[in-house]
C-alpha positions as CSV (number, residue, x, y, z in Angstrom):
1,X,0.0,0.0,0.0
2,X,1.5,3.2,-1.0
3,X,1.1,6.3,1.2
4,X,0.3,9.7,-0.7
5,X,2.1,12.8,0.8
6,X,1.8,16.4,-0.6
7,X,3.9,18.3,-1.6
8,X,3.8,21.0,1.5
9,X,3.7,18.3,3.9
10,X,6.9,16.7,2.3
11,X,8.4,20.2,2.2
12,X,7.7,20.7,5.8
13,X,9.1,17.6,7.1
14,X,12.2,18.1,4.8
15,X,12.4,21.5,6.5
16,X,12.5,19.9,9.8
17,X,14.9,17.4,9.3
18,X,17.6,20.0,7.8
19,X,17.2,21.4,10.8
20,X,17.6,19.0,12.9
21,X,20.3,17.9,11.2
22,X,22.1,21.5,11.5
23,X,21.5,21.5,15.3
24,X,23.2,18.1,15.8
25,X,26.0,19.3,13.7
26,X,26.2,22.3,15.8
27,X,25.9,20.4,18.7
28,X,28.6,18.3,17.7
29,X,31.1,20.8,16.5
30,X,31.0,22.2,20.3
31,X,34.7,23.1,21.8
32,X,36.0,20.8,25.1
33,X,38.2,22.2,27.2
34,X,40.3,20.0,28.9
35,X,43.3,19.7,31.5
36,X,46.3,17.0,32.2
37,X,46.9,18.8,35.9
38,X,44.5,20.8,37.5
39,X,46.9,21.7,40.6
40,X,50.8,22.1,39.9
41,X,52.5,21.9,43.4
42,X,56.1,24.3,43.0
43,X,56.8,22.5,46.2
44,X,59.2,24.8,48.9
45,X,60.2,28.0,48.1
46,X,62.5,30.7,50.1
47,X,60.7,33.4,51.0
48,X,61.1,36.0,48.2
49,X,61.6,33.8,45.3
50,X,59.5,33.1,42.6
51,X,57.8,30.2,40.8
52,X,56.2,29.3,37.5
53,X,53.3,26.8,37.2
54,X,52.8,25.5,33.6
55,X,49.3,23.9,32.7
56,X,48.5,21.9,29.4
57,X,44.9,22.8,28.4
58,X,43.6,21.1,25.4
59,X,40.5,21.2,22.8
60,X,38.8,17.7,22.6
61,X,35.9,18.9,21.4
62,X,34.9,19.2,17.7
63,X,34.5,22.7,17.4
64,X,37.1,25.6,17.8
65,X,37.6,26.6,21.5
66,X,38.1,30.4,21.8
67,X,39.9,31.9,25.0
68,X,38.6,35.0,26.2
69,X,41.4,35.6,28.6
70,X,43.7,33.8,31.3
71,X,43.8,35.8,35.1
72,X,44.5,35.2,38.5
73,X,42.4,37.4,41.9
74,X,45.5,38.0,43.7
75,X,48.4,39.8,43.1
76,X,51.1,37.7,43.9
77,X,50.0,35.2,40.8
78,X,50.5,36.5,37.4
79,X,49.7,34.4,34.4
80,X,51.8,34.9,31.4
81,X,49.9,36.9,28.2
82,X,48.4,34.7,25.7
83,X,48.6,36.2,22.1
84,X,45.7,36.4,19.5
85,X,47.0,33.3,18.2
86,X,47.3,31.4,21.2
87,X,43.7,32.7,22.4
88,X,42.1,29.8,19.2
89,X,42.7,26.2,19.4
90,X,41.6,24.7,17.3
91,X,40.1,20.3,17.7
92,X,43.3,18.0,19.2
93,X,45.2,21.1,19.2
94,X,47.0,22.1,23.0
95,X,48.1,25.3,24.8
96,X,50.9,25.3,27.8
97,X,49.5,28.4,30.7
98,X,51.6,29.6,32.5
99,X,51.8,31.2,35.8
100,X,54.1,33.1,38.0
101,X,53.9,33.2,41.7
102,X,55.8,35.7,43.8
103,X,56.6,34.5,47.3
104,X,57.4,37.5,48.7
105,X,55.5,38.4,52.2
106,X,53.8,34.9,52.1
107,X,55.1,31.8,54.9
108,X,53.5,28.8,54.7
109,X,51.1,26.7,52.6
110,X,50.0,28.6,49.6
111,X,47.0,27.8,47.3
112,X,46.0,30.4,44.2
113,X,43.8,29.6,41.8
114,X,43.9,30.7,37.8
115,X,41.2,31.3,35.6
116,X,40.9,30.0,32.1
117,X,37.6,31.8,30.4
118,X,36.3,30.2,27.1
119,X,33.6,29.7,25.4
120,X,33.3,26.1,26.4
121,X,29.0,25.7,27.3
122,X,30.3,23.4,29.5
123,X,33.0,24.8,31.4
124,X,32.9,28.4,31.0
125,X,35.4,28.9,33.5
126,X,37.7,26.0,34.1
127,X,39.6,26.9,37.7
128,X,43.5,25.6,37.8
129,X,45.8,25.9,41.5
130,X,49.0,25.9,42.1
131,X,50.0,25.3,45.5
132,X,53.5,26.1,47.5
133,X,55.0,25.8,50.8
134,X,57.2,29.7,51.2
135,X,59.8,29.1,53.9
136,X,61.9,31.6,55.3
137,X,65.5,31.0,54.9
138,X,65.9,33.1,58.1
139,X,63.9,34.9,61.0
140,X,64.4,38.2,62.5
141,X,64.4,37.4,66.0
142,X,63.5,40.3,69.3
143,X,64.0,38.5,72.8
144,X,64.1,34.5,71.3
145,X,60.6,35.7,69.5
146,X,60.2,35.7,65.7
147,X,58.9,39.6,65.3
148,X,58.3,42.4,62.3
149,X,57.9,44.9,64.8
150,X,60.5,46.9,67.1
151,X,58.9,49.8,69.3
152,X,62.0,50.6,71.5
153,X,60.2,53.2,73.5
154,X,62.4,56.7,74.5
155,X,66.2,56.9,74.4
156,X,68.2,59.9,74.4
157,X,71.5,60.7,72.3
158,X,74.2,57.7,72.6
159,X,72.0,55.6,74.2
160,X,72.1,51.9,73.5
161,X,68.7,49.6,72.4
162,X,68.3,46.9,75.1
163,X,66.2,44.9,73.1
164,X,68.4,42.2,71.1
165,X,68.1,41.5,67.5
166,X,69.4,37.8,66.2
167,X,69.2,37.0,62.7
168,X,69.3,33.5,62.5
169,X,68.5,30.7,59.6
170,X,65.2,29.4,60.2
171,X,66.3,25.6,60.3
172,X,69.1,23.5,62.6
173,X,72.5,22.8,61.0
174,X,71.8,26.2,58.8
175,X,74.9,28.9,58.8
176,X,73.6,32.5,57.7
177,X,76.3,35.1,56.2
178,X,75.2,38.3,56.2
179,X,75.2,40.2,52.7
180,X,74.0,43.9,54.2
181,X,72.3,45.3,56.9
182,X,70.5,48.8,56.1
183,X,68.9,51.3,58.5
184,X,67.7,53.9,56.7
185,X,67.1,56.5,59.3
186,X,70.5,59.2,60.6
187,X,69.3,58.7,64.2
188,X,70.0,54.9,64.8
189,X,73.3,53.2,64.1
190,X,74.5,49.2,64.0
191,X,77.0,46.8,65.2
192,X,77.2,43.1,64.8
193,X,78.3,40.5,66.2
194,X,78.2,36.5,65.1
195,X,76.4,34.1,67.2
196,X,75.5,30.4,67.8
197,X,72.2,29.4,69.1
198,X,70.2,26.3,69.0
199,X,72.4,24.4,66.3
200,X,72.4,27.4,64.0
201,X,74.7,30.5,62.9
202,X,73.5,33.7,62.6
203,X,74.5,37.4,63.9
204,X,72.8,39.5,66.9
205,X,72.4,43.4,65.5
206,X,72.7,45.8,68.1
207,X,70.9,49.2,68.2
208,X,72.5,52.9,69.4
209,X,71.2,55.9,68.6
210,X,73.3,58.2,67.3
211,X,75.0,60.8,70.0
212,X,73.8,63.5,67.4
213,X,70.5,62.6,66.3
214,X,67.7,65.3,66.5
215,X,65.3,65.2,68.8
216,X,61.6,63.1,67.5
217,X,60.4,60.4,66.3
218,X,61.9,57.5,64.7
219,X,59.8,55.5,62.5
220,X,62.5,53.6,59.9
221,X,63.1,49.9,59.6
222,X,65.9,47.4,59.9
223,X,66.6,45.7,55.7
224,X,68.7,42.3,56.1
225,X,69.6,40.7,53.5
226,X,71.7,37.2,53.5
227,X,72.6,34.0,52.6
228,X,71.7,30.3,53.7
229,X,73.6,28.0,52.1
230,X,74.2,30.1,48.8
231,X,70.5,31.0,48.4
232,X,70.0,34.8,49.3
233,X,66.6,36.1,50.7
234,X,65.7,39.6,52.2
235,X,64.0,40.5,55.2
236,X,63.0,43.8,57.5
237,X,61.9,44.6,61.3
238,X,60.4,47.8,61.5
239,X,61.8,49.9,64.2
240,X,59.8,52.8,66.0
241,X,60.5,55.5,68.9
242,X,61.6,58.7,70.1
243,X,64.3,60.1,70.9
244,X,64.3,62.8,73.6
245,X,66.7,64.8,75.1
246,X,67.0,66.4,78.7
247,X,63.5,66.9,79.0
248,X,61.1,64.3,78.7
249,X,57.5,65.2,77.6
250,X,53.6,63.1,77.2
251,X,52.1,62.9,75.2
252,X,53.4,63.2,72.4
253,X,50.6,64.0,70.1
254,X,47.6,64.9,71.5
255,X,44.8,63.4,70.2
256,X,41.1,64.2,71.3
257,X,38.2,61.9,69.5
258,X,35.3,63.5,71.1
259,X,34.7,67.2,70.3
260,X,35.1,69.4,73.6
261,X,33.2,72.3,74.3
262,X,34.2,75.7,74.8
263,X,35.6,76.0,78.2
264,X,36.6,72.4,78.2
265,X,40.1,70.7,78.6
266,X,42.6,68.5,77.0
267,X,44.9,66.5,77.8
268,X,47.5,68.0,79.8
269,X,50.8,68.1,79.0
270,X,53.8,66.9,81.2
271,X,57.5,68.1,80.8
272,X,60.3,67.0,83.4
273,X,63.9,66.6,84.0
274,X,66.1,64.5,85.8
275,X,67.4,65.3,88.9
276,X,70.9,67.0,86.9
277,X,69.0,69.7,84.9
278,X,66.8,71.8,86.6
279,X,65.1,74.1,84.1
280,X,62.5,76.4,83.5
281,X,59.2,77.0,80.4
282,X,59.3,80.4,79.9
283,X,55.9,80.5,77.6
284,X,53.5,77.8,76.0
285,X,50.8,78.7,73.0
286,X,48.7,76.5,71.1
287,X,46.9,78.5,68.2
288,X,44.1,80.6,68.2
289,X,41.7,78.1,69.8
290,X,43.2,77.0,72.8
291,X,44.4,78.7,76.0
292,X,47.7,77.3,77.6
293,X,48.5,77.4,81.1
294,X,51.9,76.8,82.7
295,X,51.6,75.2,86.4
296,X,55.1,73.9,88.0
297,X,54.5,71.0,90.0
298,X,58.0,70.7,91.2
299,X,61.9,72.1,90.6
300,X,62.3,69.2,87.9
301,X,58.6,69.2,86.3
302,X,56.0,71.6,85.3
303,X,52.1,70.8,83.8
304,X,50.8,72.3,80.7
305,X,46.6,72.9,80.4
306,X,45.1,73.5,77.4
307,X,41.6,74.7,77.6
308,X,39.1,75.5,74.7
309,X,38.7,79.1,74.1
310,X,35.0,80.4,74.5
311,X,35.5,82.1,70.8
312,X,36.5,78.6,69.4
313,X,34.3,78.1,66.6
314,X,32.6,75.0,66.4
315,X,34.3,71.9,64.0
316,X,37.9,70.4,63.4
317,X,41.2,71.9,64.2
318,X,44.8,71.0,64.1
319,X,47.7,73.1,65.7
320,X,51.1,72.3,67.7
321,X,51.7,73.4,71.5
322,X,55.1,75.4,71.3
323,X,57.0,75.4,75.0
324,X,59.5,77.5,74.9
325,X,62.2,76.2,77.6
326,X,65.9,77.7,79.3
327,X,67.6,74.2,78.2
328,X,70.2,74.8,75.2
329,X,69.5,71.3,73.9
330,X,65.9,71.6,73.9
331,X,65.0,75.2,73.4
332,X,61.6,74.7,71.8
333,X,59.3,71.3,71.9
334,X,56.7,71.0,69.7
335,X,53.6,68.7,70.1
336,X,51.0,68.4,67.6
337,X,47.2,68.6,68.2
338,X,44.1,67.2,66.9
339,X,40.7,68.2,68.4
340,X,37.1,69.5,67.2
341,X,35.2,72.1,69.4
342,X,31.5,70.7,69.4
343,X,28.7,73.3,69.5
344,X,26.4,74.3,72.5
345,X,23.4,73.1,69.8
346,X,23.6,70.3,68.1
347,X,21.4,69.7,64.8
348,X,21.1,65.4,63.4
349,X,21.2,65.7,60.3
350,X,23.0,69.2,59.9
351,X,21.6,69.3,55.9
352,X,18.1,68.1,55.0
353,X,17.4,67.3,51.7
354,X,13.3,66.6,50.8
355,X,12.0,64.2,48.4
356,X,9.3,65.5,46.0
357,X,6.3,65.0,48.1
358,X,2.5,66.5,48.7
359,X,1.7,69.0,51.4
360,X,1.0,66.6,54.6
361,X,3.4,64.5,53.8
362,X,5.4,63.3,57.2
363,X,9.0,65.5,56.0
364,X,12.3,64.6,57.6
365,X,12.3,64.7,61.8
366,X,15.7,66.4,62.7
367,X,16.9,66.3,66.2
368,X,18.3,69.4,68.0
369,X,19.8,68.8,71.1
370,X,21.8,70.9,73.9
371,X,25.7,69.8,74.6
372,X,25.8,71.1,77.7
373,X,23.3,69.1,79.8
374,X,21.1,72.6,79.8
375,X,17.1,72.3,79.7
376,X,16.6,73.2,75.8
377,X,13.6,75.2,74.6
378,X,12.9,76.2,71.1
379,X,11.3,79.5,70.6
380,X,11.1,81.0,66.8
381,X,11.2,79.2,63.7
382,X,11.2,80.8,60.1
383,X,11.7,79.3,56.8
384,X,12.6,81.4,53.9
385,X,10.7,79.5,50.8
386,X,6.9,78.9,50.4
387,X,7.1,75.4,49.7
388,X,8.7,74.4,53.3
389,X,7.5,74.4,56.7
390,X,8.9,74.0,59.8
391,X,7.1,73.0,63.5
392,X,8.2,71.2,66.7
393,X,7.5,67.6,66.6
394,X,6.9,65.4,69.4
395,X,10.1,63.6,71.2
396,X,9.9,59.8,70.2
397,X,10.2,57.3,73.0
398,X,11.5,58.7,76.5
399,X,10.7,62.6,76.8
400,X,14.3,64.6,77.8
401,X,14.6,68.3,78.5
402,X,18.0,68.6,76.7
403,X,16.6,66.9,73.5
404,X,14.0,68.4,70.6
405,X,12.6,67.3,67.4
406,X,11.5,69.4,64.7
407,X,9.8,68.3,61.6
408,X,10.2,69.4,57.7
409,X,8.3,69.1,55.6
410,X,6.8,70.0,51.8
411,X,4.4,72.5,52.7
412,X,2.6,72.3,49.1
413,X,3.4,71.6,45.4
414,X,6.0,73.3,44.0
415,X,7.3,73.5,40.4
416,X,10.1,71.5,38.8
417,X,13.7,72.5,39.9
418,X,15.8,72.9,42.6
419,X,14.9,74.8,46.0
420,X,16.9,75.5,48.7
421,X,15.8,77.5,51.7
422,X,17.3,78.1,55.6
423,X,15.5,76.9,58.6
424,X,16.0,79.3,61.3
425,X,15.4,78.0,65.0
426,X,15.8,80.4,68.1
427,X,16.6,78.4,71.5
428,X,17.1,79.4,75.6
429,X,20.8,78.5,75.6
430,X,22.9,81.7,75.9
431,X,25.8,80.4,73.6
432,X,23.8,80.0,70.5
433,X,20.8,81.7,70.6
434,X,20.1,80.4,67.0
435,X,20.2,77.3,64.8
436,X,20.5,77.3,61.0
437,X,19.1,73.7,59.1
438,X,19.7,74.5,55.0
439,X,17.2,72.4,53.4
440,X,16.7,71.4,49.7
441,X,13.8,70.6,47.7
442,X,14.4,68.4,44.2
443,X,11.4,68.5,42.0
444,X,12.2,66.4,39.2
């Protein structure tokens, strides 16, 4: 029995079969990626040196595999730049990655990953580690403890550093050799010396300052470099301190975090002598903010008080307390200063800024509030603009006499632009008998 198709029907299903057919070629033709070694271990490596992992990808698919690019998240792993060509590969064809790892400022176990991005549908992204252990060749060591850090507190002119310094190779049966030892800073000066501890050779740096070094702060660090067994590596300790003279002054900086009213004080300031020099300040200022006062507390010490001006303005200031003294060495000491006068009213948030809205709308609440402890009242409030209002607002949660609320609000339509307008609020408190709130209005 013979079937009878026509002709569109037979057209149709030709259609669909050349399609099919195109789709399973396409599917078909699709790139692989693939990879021998997914981790390449560079096994140990001395601190500082460098090493390349190499990766084989490959195309098994049956299509051409394009790469997009080849990077690594962290900067110690830099894979090498693949050109245009190397970016194709075509089916059975290979491609060698490879990738650099810098050791330096890593110990230990290492694991970094590289990215190879393709347009393989089935791995996109095809993750590859390489992995490391970074030992030190040696160790920077303070009192027998393994340290990067060296704070060696006050020392005057020509005094020695207690605190000993061994450089020593990090494993038994290890001799180090020093190559050069740096201190980039004219107040400090080296010697050193070798030494033998716990089954290794090393050398024990000691510390002076220098018998004319200016009087400061030191902030510098200690740059070793040597050699274990041939292999040379780098290392540092960095070294902090000051270095004072006859007189002896804290702080050093003064630093105050919360802002301090008018009439308020800072830290005082303490400068003394040793039994040897007795001296005298003859005059101590601190900038157009604060007032200094000179108390002697005995022969060999005197107190400095610095108290916030009435006329300070309110916000941020920096400055330096000049002492003027009668000591030759130490004429003038200079301390700086960081502080913030805070007003009698404060206004959260100092600048409003108003959506669009309708008249009613609830506004912005803004909180005034007196520094001081003082009972606060409000008295008048006027706005210059005819789209905002101002009026006091009740105090949410527990009621408090030094704290107010005010609310802001839209006080009816206005047209397209930008309006900006000040909020004037009178209170009781004698200081600042006024509050400004700038407000803006965006009306798309």
């Amino acid at each position: 029995m013979k079937m009878m198709v026509r002709p569109n029907t037979l057209n149709a299903l030709l259609l669909g079969v050349a399609a099919f057919a195109a789709v399973s070629a396409a599917r078909a033709a699709e790139a692989q990626i693939t990879v021998k070694e997914r981790t390449v271990d560079l096994g140990r490596l001395a601190e500082g040196d460098k090493g390349t992992a190499k990766f084989v990808i490959e195309n098994h698919g049956d299509g051409d595999l394009h790469i997009d690019r080849v990077f690594s998240t962290c900067g110690c792993t830099v894979p090498k730049r693949l050109s245009e060509d190397d970016k194709l590969l075509r089916p059975g064809e290979s491609l060698e990655v490879e990738a650099v790892f810098d050791s330096r400022g890593r110990r230990g176990k290492q694991r970094k990953t590289v990215t190879v991005a393709s347009d393989d549908p089935a791995e996109p992204t095809l993750k590859l580690f390489l992995t490391a252990e970074v030992v030190a060749l040696f160790e920077i060591m303070v009192k027998d403890r393994h340290k990067m850090r060296l704070s060696f507190g006050t020392k005057k002119p020509g005094e020695e550093i207690a605190d000993t310094i061994d450089v020593l190779p990090t494993e038994p049966g290890k001799t180090l050799e020093i190559v050069s030892v740096d201190i980039r800073h004219a107040a400090l000066f080296y010697e050193t010396e070798p030494i033998t501890k716990d089954d290794r050779v090393g050398v024990r740096v000691k510390l002076r300052v220098d018998p004319d070094a200016s009087i400061g702060q030191v902030s510098t660090s200690l740059l070793v470099s040597a050699t274990v067994d041939a292999d040379k590596a780098t290392s540092s300790l960095a070294l902090s301190g000051d270095i004072v003279g006859v007189l002896t002054y804290k702080p050093n900086v003064i630093k105050r975090m919360q802002p301090a009213l008018p009439g308020n004080f800072l830290a005082p300031v303490s400068v003394a002598a040793d039994k040897r020099h007795p001296f005298e300040i003859l005059s101590a200022e601190a900038g157009p903010n604060l007032d200094a006062t000179i108390e002697r507390e005995t022969p060999l010490r005197y107190a400095i008080k610095l108290r916030v001006k009435e006329s300070a303005p309110p916000g941020p200031f920096g400055c330096f307390l000049d002492i003027k003294t009668t000591v030759m060495e130490q004429p003038l000491i200079r301390i700086p200063i960081y502080a913030a006068v805070r007003p009698w009213v404060t206004v959260e948030p100092p600048v409003v800024v108003l959506p669009p809205g309708k008249a009613g709308d609830s506004g912005r609440l803004v909180r005034i509030a007196s520094s001081a402890n003082e009972a606060l009242e409000l008295g008048e409030i006027t706005v210059e603009s005819p789209y905002i209002t101002a009026e006091p607002a009740e105090t949410p949660g527990r009621a408090s006499k030094t704290l107010k609320h005010l609310r802001i609000k839209v006080s009816k339509s206005a047209p397209p632009g930008t309006h900006s307008a000040t909020v004037r609020v009178g209170t009781n408190i004698e200081a600042e008998r006024e509050v400004t709130i700038p407000v803006t209005l965006i009306v798309q």
